[in-house]
DOBA-35554 format. One record per residue: residue number from 1; residue in three letters; chain; x, y, z of N, C-alpha, C, O in turn. Coordinates in Angstrom, 2 decimals. Each point is the difference from the previous one (the first is absolute). Layout:
> resi:resn:chain:n.xx:n.yy:n.zz:ca.xx:ca.yy:ca.zz:c.xx:c.yy:c.zz:o.xx:o.yy:o.zz
> NUM:ALA:A:X:Y:Z:X:Y:Z:X:Y:Z:X:Y:Z
...
# end
This chain:
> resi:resn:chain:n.xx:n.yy:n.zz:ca.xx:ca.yy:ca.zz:c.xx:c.yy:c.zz:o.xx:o.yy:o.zz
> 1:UNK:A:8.93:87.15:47.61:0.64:1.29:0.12:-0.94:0.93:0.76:-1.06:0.40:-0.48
> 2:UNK:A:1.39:-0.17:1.36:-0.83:1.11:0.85:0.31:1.47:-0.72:1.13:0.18:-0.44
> 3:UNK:A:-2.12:0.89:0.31:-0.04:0.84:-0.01:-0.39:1.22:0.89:-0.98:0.66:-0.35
> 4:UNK:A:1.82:-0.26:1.67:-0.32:0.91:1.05:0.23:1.34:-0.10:1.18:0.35:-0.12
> 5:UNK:A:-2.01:0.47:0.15:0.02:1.75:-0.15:0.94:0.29:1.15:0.93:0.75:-0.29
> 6:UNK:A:-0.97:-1.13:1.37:0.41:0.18:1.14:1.12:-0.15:0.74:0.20:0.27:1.18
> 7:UNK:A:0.97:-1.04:-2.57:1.50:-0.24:0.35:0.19:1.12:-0.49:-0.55:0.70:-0.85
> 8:UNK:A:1.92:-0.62:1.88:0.83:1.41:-0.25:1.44:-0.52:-0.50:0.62:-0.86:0.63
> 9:UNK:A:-0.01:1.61:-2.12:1.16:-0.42:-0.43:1.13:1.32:0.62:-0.17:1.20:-0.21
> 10:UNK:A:0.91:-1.59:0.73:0.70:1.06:1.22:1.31:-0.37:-0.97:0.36:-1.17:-0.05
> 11:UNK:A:0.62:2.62:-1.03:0.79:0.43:-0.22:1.73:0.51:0.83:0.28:1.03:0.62
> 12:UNK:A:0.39:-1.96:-0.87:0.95:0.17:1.05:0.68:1.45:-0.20:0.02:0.83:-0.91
> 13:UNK:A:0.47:-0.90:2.04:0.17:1.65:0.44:1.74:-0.04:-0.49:0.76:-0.96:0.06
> 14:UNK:A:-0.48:2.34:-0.53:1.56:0.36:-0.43:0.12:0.64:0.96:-0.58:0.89:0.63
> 15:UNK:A:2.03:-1.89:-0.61:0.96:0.74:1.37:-0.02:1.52:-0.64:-0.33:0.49:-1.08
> 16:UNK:A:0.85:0.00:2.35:-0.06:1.62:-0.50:1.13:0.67:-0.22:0.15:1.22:-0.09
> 17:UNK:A:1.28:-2.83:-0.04:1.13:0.64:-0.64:-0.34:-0.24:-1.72:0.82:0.31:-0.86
> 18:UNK:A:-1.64:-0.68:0.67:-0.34:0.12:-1.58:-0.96:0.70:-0.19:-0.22:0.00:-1.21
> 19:UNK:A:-0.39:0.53:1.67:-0.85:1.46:-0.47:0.38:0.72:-0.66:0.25:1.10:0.50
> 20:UNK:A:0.00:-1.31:-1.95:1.09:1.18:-0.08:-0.03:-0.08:-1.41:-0.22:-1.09:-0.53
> 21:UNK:A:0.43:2.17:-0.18:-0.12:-0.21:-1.99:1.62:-0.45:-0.09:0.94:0.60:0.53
> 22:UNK:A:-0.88:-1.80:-1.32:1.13:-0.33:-0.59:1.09:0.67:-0.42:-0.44:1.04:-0.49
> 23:UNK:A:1.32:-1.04:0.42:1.31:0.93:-0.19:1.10:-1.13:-1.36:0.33:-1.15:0.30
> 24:UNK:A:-0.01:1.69:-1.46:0.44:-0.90:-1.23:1.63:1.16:0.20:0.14:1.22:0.03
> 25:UNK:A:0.97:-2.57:0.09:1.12:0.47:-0.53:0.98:-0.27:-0.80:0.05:-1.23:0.03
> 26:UNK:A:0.86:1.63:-0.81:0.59:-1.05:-0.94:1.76:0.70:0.83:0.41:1.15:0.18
> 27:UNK:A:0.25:-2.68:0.17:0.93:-0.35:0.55:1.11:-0.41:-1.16:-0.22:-0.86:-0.85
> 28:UNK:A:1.23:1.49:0.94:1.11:-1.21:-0.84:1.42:0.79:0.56:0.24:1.08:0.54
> 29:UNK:A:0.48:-2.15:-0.97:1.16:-0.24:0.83:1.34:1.16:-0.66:0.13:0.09:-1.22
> 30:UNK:A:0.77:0.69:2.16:0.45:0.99:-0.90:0.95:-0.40:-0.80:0.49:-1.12:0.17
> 31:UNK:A:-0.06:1.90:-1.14:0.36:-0.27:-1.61:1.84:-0.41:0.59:0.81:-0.66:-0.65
> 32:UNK:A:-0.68:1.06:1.50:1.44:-0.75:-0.12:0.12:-1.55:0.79:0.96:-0.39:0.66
> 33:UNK:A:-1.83:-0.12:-0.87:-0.76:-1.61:0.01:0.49:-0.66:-1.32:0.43:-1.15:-0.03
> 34:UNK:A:-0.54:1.93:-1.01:-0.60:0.04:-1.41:0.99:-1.04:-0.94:-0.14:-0.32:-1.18
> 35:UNK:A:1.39:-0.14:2.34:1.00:-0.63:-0.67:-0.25:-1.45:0.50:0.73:-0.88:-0.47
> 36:UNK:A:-1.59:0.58:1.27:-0.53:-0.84:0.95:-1.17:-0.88:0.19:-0.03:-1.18:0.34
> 37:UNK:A:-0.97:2.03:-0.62:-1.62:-0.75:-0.34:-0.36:2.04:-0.23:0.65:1.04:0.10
> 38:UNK:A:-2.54:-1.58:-0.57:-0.58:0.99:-0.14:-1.16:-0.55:1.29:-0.31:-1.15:0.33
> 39:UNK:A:-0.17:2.46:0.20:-1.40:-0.46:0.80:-1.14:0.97:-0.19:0.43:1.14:0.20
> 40:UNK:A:-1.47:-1.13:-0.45:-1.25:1.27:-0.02:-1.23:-1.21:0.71:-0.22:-1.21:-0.12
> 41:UNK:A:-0.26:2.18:0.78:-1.39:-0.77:0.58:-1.13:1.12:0.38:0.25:0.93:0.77
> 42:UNK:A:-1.54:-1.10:-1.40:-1.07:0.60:0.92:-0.66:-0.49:1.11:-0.58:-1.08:-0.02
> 43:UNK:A:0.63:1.79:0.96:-0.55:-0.75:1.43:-1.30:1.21:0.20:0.03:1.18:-0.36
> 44:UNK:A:-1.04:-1.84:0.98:-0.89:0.71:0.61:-0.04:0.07:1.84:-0.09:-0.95:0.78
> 45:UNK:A:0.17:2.05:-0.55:-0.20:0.02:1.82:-1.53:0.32:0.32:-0.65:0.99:-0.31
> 46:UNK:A:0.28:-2.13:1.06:-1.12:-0.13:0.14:-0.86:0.48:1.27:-1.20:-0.07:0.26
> 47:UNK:A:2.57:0.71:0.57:-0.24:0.02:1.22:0.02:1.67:0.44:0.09:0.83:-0.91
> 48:UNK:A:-0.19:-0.39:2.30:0.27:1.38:0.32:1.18:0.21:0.43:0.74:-0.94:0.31
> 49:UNK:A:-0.32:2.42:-0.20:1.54:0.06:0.22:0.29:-0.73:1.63:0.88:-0.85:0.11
> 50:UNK:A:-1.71:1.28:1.10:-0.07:-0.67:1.09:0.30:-1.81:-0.39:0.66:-0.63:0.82
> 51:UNK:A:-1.05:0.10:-1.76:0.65:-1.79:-0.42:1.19:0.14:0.06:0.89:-0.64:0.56
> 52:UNK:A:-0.92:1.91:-1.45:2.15:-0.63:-0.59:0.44:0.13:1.12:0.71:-0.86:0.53
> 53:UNK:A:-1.09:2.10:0.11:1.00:0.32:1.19:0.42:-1.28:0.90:1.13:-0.18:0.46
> 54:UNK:A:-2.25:-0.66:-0.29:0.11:-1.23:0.85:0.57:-0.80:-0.41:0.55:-0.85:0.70
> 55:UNK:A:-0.49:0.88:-2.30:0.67:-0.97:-1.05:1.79:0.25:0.38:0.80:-0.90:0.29
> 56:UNK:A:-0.55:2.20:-0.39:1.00:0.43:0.25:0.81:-0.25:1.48:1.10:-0.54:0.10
> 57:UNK:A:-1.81:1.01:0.89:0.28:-0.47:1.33:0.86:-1.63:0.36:0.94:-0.47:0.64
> 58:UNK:A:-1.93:0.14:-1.45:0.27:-1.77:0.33:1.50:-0.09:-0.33:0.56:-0.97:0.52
> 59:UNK:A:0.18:1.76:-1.27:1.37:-0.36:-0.32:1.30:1.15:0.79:-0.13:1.19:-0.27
> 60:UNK:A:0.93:-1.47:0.89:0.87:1.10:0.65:0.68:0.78:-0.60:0.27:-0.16:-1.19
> 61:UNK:A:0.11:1.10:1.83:0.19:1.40:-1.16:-0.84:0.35:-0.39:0.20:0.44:-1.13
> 62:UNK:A:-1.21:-0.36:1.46:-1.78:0.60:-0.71:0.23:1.83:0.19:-0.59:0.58:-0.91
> 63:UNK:A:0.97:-0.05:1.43:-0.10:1.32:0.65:1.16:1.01:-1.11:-0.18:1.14:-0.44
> 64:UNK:A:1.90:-2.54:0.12:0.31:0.68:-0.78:-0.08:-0.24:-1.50:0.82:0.52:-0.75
> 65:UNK:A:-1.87:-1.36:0.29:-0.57:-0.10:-1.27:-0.61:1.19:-0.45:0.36:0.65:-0.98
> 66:UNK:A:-1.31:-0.38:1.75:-1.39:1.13:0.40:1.07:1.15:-0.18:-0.24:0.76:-0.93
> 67:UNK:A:1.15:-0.57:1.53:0.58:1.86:-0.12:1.26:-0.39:-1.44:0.40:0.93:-0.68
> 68:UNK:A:-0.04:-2.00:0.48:0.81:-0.43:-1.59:-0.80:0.78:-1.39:0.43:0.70:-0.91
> 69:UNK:A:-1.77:-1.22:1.26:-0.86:0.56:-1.14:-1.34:0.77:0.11:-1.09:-0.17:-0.54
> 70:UNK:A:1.86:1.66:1.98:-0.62:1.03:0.22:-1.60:-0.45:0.02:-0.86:0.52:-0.71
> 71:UNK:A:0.58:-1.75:1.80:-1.66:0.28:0.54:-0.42:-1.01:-0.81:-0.84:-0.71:0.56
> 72:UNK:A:1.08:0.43:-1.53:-0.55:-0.52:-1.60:-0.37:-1.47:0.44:0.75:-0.94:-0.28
> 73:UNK:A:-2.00:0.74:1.00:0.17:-2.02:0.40:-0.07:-0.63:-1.42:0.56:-1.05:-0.34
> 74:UNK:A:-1.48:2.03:-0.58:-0.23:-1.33:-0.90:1.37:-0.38:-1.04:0.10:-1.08:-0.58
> 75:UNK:A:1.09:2.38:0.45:1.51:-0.34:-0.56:-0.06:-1.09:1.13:-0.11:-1.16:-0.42
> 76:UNK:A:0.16:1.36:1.97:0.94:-0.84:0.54:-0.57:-1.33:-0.15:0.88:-0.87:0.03
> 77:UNK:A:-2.63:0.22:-0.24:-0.36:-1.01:-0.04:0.22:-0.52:-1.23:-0.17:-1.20:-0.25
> 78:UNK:A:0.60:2.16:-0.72:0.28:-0.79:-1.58:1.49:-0.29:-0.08:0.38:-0.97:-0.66
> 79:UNK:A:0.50:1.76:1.31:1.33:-0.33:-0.07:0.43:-1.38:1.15:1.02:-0.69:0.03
> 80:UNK:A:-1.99:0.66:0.65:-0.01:-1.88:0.60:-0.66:-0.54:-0.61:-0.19:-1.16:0.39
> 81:UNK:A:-0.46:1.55:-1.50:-0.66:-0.89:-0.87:0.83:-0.66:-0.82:-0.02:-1.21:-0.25
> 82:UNK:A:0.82:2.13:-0.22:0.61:-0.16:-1.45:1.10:-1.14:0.21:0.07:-0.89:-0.85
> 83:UNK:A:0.92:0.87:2.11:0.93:-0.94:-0.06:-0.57:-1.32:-0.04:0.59:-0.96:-0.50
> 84:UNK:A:-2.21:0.89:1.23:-0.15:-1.84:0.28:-1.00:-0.52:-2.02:-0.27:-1.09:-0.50
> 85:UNK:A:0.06:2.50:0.01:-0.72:-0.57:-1.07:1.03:-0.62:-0.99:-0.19:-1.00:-0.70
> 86:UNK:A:1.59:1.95:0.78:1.33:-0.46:-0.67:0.36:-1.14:0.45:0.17:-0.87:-0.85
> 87:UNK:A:0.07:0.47:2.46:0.49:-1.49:0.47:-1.33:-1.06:-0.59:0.18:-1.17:-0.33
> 88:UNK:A:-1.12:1.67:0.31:-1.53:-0.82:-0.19:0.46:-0.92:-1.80:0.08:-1.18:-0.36
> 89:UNK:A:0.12:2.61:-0.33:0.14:0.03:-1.27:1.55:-1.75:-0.42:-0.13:-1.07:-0.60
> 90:UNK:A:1.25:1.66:1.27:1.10:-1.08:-0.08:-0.52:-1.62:0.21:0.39:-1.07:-0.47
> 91:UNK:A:-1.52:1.48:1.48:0.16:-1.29:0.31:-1.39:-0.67:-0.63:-0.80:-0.63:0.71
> 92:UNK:A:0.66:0.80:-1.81:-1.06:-0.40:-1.13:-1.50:0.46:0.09:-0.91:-0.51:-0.66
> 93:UNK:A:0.77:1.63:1.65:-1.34:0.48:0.26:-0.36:1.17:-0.71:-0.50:1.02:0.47
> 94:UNK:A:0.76:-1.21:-1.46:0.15:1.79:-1.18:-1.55:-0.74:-0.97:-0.30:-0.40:-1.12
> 95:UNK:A:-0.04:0.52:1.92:-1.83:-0.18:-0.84:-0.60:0.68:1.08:0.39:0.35:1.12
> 96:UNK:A:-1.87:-0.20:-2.00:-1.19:0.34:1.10:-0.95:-1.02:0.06:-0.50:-0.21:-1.10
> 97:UNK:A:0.02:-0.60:2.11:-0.80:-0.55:0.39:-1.33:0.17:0.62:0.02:0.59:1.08
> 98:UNK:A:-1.31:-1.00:-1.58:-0.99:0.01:0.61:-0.12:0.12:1.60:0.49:-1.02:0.49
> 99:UNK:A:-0.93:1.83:0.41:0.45:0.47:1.23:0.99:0.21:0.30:0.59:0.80:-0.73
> 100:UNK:A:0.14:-1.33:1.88:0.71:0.63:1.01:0.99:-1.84:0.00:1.05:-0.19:0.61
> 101:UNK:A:-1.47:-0.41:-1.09:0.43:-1.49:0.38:1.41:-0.60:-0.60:1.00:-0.51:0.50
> 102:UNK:A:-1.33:0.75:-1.53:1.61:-0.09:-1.14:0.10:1.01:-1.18:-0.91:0.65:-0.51
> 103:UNK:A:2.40:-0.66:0.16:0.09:1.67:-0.65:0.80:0.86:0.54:0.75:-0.53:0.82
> 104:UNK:A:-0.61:1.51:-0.94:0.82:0.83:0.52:-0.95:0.73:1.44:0.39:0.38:1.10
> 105:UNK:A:-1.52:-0.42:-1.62:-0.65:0.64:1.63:-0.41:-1.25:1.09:-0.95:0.10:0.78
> 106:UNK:A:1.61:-1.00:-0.83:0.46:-1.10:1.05:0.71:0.49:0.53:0.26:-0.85:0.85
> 107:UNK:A:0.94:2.44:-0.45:0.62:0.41:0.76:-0.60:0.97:0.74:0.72:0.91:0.41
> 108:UNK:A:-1.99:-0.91:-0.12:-0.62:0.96:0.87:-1.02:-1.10:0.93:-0.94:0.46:0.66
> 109:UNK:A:1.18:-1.67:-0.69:0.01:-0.79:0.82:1.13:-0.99:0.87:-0.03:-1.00:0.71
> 110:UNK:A:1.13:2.08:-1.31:0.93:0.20:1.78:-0.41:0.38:0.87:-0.98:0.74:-0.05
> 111:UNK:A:1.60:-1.10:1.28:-0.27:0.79:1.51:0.66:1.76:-0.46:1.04:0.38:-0.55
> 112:UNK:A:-1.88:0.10:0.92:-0.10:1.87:0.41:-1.12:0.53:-0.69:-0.76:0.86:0.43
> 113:UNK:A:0.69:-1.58:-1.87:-1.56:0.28:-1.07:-0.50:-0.44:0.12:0.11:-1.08:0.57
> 114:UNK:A:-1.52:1.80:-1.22:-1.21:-0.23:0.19:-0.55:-0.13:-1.64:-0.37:0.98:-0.64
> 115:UNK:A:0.40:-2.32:0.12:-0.39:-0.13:-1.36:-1.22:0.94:-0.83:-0.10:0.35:-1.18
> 116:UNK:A:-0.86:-0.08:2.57:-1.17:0.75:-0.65:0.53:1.79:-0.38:-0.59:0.81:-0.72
> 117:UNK:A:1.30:-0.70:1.14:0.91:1.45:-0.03:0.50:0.25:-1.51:0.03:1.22:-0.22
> 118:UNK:A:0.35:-1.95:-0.85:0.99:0.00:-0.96:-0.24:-1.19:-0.87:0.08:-1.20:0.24
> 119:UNK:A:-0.39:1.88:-1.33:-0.04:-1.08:-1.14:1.11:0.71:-1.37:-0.35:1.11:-0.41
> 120:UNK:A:1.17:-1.51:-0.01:1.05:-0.23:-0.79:-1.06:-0.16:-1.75:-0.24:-1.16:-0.34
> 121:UNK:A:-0.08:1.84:-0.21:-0.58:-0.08:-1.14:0.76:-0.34:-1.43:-0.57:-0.61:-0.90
> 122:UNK:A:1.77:1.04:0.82:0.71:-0.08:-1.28:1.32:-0.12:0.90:0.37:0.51:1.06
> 123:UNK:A:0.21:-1.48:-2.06:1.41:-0.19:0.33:0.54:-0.60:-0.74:-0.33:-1.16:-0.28
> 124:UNK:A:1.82:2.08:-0.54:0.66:-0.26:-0.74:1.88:-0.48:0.61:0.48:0.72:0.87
> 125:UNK:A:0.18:-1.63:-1.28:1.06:0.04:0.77:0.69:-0.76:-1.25:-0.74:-0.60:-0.79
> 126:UNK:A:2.28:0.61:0.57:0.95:-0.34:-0.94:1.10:-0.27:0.47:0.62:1.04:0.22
> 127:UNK:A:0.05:-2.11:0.09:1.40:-0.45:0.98:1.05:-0.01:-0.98:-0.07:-0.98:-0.74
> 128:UNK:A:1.23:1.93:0.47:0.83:-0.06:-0.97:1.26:-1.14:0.44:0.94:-0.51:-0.61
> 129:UNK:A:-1.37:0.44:1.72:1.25:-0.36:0.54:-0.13:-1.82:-0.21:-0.89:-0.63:0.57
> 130:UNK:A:1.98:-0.08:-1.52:-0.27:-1.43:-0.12:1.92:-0.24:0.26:0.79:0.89:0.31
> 131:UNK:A:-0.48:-2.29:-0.56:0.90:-0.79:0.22:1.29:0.85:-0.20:0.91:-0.02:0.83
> 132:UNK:A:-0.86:0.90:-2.21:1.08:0.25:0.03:0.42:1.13:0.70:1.20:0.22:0.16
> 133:UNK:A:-1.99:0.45:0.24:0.14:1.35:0.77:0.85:-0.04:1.04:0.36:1.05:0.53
> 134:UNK:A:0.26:-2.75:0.08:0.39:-0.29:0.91:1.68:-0.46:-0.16:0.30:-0.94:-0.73
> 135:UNK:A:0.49:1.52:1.32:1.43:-0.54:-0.12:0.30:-0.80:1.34:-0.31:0.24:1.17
> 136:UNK:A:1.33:-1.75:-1.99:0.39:-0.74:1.20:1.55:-0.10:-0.13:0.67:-0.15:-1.03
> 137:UNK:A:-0.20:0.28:2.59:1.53:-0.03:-0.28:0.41:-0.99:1.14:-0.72:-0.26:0.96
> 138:UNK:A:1.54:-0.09:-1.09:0.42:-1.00:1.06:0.67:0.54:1.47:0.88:0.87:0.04
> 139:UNK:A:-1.44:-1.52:1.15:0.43:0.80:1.05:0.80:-0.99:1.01:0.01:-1.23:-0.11
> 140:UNK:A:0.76:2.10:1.27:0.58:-0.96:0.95:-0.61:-0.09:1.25:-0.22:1.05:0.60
> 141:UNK:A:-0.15:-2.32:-0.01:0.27:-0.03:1.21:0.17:0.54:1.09:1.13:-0.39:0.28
> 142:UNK:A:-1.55:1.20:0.79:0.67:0.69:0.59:-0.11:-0.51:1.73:-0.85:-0.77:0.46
> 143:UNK:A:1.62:1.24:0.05:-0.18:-0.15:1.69:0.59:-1.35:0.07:0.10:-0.57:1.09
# end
């Protein structure tokens, strides 16, 4: 084992869209859902408002999201949050997982996010909706 005074241990550098003190919000889905599933989640934004904006960009209609909820990026980056944590949730990803890999924050490793941006801390979700909720009637043929 060598012991050298003279190596240098060089600290990797943060991008400087994460420079930034953390931001904690609690999300849930509105109450006339309530016949349907339940959803609440805390997410942390990890990033500066200049991220979301880019976060935002990436999808069309960005301009009339931004004036929907008067300026507000981080409503508009949580209200595109909220539909994919609900689709996330259906399709058996209603846990939290160690990183970004599996779990529910496996959806910020879609194309437009940036996983290091958003971590999903608590998440509660309840699907009321089972077999019988569903009516079948017999149909015709058509054309």
């Amino acid at each position: 084992m060598q012991n050298d005074s003279n190596v240098e241990t060089t600290q990797a550098e943060i991008p400087a869209h994460l420079k930034c003190d953390p931001r904690i919000f609690n999300v849930s889905l509105k109450d006339d859902h309530g016949e349907t599933c339940e959803l609440v989640f805390k997410i942390i934004i990890k990033c500066t408002d200049e991220a979301l904006h880019e976060h935002n960009k990436f999808w069309s209609n960005h301009q009339e999201r931004l004036e929907d909820n008067n300026g507000d990026i981080v409503a508009v980056i949580l209200k595109l949050i909220g539909p994919m944590v609900h689709t996330a949730c259906h399709a058996g990803k209603d846990w939290i997982g160690v990183g970004n890999k599996y779990g529910i924050n496996s959806i910020f490793n879609e194309e437009g996010w940036d996983p290091d941006c958003f971590e999903i801390t608590k998440l509660y979700f309840e699907d009321y909706i089972n077999d019988d909720a569903f009516e079948v009637s017999p149909a015709v043929l058509e054309g």
